[in-house]
mmJSON file of the N, C-alpha and C atoms, coordinates in Angstrom:
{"data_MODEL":{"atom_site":{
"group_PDB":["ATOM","ATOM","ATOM","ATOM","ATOM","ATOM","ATOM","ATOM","ATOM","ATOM","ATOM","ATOM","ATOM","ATOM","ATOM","ATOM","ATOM","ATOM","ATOM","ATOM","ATOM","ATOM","ATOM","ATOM","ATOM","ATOM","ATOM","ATOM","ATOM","ATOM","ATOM","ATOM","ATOM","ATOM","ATOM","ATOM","ATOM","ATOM","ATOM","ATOM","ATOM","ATOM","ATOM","ATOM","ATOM","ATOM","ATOM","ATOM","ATOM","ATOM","ATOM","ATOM","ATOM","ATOM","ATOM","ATOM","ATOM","ATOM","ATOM","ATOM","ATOM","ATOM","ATOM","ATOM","ATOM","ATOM","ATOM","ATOM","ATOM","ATOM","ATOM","ATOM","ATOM","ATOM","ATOM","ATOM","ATOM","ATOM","ATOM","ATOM","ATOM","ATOM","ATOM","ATOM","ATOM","ATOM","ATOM","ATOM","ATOM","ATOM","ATOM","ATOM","ATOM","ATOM","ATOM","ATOM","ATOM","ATOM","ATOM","ATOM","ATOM","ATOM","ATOM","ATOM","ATOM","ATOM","ATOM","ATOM","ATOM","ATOM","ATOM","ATOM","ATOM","ATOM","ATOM","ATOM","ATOM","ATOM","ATOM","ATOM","ATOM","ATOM","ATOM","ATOM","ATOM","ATOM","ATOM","ATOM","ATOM","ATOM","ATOM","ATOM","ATOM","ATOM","ATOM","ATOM","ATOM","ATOM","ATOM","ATOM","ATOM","ATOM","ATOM","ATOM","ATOM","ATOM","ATOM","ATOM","ATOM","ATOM","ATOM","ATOM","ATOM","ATOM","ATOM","ATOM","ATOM","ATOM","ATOM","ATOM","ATOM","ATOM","ATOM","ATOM","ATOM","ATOM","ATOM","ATOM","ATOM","ATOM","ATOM","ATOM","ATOM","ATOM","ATOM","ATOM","ATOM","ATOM","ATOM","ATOM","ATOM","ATOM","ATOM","ATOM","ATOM","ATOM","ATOM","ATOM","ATOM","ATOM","ATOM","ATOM","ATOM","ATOM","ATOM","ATOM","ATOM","ATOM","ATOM","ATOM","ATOM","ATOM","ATOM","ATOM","ATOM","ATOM","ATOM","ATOM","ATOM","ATOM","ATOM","ATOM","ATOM","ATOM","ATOM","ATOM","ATOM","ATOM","ATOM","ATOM","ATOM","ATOM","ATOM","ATOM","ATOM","ATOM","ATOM","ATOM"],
"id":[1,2,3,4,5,6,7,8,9,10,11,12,13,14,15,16,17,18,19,20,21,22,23,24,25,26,27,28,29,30,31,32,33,34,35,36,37,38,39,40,41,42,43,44,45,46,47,48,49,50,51,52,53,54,55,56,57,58,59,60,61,62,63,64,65,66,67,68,69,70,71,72,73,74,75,76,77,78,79,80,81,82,83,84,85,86,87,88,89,90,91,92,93,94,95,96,97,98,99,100,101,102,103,104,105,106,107,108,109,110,111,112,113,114,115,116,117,118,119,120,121,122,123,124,125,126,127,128,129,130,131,132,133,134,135,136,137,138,139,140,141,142,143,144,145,146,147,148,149,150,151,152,153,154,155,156,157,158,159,160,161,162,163,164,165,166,167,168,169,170,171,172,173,174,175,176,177,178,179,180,181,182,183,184,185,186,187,188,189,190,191,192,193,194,195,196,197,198,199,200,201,202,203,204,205,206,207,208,209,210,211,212,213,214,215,216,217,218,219,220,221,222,223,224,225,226,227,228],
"type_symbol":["N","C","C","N","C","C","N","C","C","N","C","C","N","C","C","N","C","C","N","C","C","N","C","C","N","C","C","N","C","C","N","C","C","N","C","C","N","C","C","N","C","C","N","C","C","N","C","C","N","C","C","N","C","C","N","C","C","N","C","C","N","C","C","N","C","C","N","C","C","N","C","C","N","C","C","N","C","C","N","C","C","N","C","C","N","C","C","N","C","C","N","C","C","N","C","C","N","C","C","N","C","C","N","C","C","N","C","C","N","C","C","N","C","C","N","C","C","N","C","C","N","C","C","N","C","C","N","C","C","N","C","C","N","C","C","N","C","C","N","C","C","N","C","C","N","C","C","N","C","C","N","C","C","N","C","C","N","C","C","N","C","C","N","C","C","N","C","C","N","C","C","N","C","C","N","C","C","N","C","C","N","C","C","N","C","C","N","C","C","N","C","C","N","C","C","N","C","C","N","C","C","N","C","C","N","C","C","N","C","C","N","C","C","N","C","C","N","C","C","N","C","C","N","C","C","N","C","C"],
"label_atom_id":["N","CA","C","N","CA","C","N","CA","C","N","CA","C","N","CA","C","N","CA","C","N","CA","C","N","CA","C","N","CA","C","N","CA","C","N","CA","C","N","CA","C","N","CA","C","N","CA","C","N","CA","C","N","CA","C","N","CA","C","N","CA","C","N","CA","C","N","CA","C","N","CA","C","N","CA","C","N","CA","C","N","CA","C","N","CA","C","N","CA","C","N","CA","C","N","CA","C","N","CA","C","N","CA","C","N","CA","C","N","CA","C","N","CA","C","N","CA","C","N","CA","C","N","CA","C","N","CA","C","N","CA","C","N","CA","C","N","CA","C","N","CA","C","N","CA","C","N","CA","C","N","CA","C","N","CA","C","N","CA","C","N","CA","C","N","CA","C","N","CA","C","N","CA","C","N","CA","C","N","CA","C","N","CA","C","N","CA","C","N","CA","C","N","CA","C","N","CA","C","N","CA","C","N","CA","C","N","CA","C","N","CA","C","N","CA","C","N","CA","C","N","CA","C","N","CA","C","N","CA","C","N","CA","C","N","CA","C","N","CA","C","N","CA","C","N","CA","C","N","CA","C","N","CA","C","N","CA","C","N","CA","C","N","CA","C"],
"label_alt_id":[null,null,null,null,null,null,null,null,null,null,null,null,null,null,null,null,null,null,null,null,null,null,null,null,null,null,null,null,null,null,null,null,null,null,null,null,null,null,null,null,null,null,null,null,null,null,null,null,null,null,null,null,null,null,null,null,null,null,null,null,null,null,null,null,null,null,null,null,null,null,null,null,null,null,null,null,null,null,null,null,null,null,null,null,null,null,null,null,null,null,null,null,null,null,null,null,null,null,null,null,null,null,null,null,null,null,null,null,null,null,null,null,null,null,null,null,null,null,null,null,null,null,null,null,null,null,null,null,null,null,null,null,null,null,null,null,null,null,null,null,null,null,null,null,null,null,null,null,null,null,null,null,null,null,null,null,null,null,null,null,null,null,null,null,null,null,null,null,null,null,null,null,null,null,null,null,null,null,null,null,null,null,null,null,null,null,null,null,null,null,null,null,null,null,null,null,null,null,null,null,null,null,null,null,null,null,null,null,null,null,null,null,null,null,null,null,null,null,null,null,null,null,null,null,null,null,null,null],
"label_comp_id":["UNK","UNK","UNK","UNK","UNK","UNK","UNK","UNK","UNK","UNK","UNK","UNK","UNK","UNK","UNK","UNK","UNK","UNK","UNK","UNK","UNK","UNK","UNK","UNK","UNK","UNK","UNK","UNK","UNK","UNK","UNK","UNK","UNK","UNK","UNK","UNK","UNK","UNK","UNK","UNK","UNK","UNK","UNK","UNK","UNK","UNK","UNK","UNK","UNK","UNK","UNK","UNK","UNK","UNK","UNK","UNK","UNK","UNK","UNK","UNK","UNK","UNK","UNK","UNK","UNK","UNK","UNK","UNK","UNK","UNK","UNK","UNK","UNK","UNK","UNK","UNK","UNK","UNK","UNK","UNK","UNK","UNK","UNK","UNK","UNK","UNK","UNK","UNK","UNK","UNK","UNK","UNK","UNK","UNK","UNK","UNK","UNK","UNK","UNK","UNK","UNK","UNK","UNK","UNK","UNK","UNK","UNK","UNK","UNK","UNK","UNK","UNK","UNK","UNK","UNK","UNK","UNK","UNK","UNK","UNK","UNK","UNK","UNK","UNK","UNK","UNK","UNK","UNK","UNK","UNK","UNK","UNK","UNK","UNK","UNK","UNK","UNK","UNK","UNK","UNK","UNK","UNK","UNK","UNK","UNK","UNK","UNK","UNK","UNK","UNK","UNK","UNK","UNK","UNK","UNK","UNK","UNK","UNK","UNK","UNK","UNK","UNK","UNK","UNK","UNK","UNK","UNK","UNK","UNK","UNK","UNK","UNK","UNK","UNK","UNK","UNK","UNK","UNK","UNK","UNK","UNK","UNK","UNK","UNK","UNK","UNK","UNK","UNK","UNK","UNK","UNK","UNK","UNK","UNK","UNK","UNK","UNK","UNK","UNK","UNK","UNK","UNK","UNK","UNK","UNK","UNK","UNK","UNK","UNK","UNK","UNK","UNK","UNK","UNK","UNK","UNK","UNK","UNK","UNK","UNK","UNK","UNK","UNK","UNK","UNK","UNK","UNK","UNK"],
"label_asym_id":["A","A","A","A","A","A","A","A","A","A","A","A","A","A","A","A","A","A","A","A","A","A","A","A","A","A","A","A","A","A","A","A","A","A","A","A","A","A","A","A","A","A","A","A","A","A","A","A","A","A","A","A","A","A","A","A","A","A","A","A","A","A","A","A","A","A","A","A","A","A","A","A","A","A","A","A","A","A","A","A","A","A","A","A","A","A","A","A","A","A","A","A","A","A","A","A","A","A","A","A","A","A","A","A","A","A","A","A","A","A","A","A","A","A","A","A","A","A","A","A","A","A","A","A","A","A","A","A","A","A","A","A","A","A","A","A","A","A","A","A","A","A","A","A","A","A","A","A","A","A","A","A","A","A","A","A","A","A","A","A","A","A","A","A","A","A","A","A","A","A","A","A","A","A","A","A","A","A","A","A","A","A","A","A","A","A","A","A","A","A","A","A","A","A","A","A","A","A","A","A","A","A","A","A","A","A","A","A","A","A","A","A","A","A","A","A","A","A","A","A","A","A","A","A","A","A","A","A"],
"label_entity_id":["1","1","1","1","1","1","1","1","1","1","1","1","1","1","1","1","1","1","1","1","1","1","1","1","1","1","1","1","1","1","1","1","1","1","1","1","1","1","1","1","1","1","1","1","1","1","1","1","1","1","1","1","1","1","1","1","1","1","1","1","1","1","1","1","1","1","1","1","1","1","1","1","1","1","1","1","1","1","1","1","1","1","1","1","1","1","1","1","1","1","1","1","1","1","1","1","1","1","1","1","1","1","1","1","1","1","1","1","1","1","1","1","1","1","1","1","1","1","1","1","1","1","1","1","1","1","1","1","1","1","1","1","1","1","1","1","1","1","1","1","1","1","1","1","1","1","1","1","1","1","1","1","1","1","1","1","1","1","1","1","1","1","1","1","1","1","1","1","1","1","1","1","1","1","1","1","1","1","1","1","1","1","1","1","1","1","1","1","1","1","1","1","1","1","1","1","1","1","1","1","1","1","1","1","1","1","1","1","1","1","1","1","1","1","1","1","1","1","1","1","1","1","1","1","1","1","1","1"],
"label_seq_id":[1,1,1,2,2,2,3,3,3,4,4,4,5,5,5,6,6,6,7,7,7,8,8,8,9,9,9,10,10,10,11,11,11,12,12,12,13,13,13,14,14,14,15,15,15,16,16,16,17,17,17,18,18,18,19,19,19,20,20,20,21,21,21,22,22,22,23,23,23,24,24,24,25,25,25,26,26,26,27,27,27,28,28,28,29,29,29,30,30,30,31,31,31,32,32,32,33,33,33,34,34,34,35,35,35,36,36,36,37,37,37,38,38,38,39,39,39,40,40,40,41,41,41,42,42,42,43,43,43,44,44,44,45,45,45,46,46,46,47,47,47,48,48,48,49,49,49,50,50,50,51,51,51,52,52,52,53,53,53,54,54,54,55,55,55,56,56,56,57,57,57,58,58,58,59,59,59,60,60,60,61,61,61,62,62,62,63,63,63,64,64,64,65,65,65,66,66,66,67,67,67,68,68,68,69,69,69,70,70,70,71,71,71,72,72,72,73,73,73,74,74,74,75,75,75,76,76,76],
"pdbx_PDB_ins_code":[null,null,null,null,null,null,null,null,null,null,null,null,null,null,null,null,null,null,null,null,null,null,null,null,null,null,null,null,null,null,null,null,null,null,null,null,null,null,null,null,null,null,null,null,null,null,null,null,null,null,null,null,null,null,null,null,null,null,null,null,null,null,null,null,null,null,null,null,null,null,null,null,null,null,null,null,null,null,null,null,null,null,null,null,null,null,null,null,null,null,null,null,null,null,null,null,null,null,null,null,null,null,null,null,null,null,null,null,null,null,null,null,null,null,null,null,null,null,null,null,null,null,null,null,null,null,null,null,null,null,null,null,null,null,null,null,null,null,null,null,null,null,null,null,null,null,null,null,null,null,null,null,null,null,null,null,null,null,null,null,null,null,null,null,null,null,null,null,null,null,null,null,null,null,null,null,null,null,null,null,null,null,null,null,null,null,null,null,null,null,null,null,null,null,null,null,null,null,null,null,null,null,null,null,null,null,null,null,null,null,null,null,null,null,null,null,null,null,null,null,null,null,null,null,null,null,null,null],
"Cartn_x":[21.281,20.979,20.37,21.065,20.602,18.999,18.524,17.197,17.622,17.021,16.93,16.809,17.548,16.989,15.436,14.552,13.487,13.635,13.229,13.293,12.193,13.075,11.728,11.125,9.292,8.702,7.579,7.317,6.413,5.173,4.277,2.681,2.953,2.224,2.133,2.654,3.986,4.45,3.991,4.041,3.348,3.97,3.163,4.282,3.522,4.649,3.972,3.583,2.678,2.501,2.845,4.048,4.585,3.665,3.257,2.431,0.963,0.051,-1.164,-0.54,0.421,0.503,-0.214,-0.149,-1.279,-0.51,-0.955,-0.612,-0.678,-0.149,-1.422,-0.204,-0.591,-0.411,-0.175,0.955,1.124,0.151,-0.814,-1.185,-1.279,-0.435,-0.342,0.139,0.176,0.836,-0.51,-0.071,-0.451,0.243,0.652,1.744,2.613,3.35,3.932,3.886,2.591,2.251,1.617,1.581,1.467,-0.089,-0.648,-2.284,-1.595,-1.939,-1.895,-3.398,-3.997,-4.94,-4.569,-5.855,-5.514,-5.122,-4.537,-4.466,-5.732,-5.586,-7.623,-8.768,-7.831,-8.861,-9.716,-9.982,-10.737,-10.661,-10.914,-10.862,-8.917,-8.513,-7.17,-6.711,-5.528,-5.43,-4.275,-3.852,-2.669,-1.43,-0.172,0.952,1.73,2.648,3.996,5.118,5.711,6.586,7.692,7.906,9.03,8.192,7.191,6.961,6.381,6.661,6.394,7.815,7.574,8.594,8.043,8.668,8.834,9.205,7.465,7.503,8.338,9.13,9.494,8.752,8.638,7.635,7.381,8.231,7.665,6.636,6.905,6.0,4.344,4.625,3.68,2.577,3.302,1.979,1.597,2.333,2.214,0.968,1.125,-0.5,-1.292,-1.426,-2.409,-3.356,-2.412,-2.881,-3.819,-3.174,-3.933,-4.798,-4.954,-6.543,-7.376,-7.107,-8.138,-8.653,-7.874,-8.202,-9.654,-9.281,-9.735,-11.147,-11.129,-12.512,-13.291,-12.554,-13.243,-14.142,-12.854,-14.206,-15.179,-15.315,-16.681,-16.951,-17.046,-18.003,-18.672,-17.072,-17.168,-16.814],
"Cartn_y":[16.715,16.02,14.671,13.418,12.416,11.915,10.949,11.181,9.961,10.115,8.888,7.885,6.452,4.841,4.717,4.303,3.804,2.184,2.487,1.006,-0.019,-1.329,-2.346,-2.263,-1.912,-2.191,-3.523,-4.373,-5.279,-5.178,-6.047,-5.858,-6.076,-5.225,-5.248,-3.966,-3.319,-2.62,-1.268,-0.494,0.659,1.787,2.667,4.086,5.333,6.126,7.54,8.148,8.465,8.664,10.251,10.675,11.831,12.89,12.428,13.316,13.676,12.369,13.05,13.063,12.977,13.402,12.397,11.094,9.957,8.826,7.959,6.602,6.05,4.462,3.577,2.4,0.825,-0.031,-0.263,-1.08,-1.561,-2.788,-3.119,-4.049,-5.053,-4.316,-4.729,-4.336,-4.682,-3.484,-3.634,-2.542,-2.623,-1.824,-2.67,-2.079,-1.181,-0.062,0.879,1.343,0.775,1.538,0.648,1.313,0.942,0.648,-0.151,0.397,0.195,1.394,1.667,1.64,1.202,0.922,2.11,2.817,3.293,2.563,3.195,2.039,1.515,2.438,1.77,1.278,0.762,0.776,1.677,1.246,2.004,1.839,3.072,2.515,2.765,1.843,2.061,2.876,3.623,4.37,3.948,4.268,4.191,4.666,4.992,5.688,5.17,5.993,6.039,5.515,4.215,4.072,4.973,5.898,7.128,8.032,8.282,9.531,8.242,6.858,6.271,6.686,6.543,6.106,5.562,4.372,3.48,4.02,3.583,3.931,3.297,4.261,3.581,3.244,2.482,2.002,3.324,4.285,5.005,6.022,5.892,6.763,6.367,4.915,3.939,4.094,4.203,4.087,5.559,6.411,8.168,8.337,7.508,7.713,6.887,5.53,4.863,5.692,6.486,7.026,8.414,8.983,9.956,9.422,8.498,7.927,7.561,6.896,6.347,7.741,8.887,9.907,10.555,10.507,11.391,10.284,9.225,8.328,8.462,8.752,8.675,10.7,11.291,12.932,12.87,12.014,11.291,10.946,9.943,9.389,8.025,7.585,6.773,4.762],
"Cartn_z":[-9.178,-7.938,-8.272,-7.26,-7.686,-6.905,-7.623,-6.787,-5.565,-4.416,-3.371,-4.075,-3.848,-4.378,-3.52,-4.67,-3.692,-2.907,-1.694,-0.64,-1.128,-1.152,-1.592,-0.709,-1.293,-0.306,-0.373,0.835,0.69,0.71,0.732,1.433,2.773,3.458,4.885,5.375,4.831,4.861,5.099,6.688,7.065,5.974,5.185,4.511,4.406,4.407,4.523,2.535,2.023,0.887,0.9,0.449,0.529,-0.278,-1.348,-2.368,-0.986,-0.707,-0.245,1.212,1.994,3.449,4.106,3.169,4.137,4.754,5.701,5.726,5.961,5.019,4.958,4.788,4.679,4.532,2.383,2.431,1.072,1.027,0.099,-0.516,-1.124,-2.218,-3.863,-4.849,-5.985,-6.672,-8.505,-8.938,-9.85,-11.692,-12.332,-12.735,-12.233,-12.444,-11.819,-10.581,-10.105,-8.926,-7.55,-6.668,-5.433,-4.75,-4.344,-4.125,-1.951,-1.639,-0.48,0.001,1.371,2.312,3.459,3.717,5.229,6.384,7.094,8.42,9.239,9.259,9.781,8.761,7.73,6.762,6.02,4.809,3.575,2.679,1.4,0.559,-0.123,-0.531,-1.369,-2.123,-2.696,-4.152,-3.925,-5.393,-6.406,-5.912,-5.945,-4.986,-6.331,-6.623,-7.406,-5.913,-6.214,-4.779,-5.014,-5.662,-5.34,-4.289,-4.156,-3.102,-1.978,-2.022,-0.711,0.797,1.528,2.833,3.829,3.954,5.267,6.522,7.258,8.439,9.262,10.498,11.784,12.737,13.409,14.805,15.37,15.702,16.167,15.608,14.457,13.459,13.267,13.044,12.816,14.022,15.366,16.701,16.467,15.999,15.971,14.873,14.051,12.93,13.548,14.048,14.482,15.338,16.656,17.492,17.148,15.901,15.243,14.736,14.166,13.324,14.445,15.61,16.963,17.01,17.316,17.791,16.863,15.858,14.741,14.788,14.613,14.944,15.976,17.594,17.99,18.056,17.875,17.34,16.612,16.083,14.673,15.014,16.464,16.825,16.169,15.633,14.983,15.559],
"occupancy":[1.0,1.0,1.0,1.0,1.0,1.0,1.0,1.0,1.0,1.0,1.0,1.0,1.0,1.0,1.0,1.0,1.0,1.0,1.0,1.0,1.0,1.0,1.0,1.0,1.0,1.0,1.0,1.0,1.0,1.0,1.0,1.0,1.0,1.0,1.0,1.0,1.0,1.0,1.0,1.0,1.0,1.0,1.0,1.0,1.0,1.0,1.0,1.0,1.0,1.0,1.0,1.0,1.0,1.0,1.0,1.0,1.0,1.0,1.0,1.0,1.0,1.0,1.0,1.0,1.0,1.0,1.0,1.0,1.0,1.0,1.0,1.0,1.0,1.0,1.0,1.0,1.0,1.0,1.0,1.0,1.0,1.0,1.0,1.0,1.0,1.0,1.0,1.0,1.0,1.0,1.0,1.0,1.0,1.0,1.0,1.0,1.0,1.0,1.0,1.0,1.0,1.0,1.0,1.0,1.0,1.0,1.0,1.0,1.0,1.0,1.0,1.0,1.0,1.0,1.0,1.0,1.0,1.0,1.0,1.0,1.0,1.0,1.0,1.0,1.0,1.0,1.0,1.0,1.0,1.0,1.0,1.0,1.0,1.0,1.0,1.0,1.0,1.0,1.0,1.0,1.0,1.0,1.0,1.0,1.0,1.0,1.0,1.0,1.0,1.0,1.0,1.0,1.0,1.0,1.0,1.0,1.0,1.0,1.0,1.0,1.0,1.0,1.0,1.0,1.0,1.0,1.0,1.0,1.0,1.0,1.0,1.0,1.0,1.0,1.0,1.0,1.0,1.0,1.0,1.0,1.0,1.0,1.0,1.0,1.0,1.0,1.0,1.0,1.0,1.0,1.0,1.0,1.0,1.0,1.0,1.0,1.0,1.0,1.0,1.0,1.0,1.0,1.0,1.0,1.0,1.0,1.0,1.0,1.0,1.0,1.0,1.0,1.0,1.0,1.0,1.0,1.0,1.0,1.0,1.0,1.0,1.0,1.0,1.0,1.0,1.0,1.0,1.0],
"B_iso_or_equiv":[0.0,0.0,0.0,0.0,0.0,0.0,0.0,0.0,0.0,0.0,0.0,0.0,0.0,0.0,0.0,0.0,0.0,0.0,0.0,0.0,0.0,0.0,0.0,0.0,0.0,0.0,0.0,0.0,0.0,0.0,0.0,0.0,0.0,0.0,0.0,0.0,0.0,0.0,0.0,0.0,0.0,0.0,0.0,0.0,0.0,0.0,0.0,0.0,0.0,0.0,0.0,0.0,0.0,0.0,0.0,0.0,0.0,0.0,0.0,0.0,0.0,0.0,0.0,0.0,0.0,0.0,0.0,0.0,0.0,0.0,0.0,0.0,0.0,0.0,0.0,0.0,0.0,0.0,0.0,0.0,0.0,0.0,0.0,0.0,0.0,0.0,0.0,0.0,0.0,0.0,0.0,0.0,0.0,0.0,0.0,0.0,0.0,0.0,0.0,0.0,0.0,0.0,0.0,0.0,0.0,0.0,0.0,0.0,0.0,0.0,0.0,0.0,0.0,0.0,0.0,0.0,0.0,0.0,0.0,0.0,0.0,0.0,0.0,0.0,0.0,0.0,0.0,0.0,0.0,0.0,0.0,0.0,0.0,0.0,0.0,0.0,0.0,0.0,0.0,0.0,0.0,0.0,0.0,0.0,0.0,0.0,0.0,0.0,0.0,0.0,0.0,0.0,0.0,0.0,0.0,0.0,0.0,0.0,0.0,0.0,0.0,0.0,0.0,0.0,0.0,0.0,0.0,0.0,0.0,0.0,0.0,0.0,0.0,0.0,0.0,0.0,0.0,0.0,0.0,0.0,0.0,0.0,0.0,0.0,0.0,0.0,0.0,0.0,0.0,0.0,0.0,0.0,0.0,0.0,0.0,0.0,0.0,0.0,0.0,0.0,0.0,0.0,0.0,0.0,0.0,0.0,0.0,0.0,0.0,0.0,0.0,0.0,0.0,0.0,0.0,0.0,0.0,0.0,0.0,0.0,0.0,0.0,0.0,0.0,0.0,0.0,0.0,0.0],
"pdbx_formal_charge":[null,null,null,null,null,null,null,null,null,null,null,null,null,null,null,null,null,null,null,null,null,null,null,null,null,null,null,null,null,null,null,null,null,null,null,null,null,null,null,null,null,null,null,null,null,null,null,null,null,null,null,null,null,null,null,null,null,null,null,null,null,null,null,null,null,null,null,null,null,null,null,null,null,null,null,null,null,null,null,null,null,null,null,null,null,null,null,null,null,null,null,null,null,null,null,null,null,null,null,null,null,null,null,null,null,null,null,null,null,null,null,null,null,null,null,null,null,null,null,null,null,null,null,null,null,null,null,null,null,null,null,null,null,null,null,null,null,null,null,null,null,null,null,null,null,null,null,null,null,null,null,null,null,null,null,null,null,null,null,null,null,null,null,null,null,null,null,null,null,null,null,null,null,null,null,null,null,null,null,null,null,null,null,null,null,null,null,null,null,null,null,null,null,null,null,null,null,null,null,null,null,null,null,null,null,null,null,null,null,null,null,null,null,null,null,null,null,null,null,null,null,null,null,null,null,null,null,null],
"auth_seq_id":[1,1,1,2,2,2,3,3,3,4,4,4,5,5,5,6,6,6,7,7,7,8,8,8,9,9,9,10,10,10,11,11,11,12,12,12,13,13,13,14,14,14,15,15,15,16,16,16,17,17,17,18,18,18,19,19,19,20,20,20,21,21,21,22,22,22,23,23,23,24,24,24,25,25,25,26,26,26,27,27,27,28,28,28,29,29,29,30,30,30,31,31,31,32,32,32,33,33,33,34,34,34,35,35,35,36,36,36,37,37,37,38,38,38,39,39,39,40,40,40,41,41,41,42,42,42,43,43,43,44,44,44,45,45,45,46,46,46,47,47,47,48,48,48,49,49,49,50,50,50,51,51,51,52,52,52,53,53,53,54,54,54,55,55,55,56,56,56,57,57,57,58,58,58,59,59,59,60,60,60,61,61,61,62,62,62,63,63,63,64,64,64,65,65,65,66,66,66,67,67,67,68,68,68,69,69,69,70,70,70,71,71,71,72,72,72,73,73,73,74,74,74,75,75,75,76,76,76],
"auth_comp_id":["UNK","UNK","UNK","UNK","UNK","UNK","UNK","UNK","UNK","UNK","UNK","UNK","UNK","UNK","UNK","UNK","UNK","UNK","UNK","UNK","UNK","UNK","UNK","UNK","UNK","UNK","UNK","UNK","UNK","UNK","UNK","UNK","UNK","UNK","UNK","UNK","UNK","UNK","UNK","UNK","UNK","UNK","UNK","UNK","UNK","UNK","UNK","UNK","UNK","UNK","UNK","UNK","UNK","UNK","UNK","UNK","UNK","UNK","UNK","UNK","UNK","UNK","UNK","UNK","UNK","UNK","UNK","UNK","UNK","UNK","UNK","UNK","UNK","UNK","UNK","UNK","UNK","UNK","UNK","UNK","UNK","UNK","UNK","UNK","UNK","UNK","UNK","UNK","UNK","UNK","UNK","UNK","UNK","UNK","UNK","UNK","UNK","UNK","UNK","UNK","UNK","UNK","UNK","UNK","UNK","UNK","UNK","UNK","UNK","UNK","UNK","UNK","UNK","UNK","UNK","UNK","UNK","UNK","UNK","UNK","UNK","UNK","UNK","UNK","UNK","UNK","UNK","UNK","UNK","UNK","UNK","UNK","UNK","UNK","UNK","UNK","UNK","UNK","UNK","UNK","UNK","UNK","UNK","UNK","UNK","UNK","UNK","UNK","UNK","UNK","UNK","UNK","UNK","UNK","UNK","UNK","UNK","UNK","UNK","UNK","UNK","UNK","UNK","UNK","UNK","UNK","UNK","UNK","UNK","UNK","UNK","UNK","UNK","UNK","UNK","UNK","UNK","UNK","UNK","UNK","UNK","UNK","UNK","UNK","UNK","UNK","UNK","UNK","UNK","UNK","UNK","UNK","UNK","UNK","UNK","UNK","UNK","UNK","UNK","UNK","UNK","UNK","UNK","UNK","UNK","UNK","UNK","UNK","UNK","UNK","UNK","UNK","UNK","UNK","UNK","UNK","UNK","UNK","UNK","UNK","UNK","UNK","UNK","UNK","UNK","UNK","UNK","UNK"],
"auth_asym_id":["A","A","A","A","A","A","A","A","A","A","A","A","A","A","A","A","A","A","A","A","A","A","A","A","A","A","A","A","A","A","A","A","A","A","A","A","A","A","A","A","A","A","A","A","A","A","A","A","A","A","A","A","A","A","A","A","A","A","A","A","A","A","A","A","A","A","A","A","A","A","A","A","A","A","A","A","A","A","A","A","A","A","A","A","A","A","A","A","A","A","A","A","A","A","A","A","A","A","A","A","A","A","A","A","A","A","A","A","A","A","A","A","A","A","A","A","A","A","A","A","A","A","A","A","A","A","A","A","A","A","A","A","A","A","A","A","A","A","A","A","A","A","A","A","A","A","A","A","A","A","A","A","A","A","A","A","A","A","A","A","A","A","A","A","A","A","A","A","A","A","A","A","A","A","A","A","A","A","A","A","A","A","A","A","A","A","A","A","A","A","A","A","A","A","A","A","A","A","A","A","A","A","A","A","A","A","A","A","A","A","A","A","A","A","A","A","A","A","A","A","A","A","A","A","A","A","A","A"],
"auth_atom_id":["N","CA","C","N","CA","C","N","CA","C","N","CA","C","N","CA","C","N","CA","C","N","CA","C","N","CA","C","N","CA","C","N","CA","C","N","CA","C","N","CA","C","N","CA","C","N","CA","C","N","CA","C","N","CA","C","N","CA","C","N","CA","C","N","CA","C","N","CA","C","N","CA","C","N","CA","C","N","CA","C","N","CA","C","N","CA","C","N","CA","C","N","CA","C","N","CA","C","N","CA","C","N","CA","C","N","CA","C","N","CA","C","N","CA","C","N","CA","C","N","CA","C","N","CA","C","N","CA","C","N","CA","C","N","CA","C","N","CA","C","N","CA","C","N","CA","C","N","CA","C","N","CA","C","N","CA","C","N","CA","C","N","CA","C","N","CA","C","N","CA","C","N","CA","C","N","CA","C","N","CA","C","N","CA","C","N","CA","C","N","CA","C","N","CA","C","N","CA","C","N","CA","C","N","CA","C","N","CA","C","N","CA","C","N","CA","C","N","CA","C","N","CA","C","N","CA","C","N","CA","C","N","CA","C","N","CA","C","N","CA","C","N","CA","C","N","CA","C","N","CA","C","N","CA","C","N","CA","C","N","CA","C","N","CA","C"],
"pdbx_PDB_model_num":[1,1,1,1,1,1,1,1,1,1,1,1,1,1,1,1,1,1,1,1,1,1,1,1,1,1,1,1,1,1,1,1,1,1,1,1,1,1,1,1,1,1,1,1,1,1,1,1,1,1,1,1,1,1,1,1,1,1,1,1,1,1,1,1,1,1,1,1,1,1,1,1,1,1,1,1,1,1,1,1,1,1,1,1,1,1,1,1,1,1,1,1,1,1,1,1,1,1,1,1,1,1,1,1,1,1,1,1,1,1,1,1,1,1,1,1,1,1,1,1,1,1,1,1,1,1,1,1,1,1,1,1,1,1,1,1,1,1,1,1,1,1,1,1,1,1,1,1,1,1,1,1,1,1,1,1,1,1,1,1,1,1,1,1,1,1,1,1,1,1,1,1,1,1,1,1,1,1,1,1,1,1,1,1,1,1,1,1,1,1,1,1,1,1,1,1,1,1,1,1,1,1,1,1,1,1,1,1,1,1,1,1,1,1,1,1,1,1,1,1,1,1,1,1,1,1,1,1]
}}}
């Protein structure tokens, strides 16, 4: 089985980090790897861009709306 081509991805770029189930904004890169940002901000980590995928708009308001949510139960 061949593996998926990975999609160039840019900075700015909303993605789902398949390994931790997170997602966050592209950054930067750092050799091999990816430094992804939460969407709401935080702190960054590392991402192999093979387990990245590019969010669709609709996906994209679908986590935003989960992180508002999840902030505002914290009381944050």
């Amino acid at each position: 089985m061949t593996p998926e081509p990975v999609p160039s991805l840019e900075v700015g770029d909303a993605v789902h980090d398949t390994v931790r189930g997170r997602f966050g904004r592209v950054m930067g890169h750092e050799g091999p790897y990816l430094q992804i940002r939460p969407l709401a901000g935080g702190r960054e980590w590392d991402a192999d861009p093979g387990h990245l995928r590019l969010l669709a708009q609709d996906e994209l308001l679908r986590a935003l709306v989960a992180e508002a949510n999840a902030r505002s139960r914290q009381g944050i």
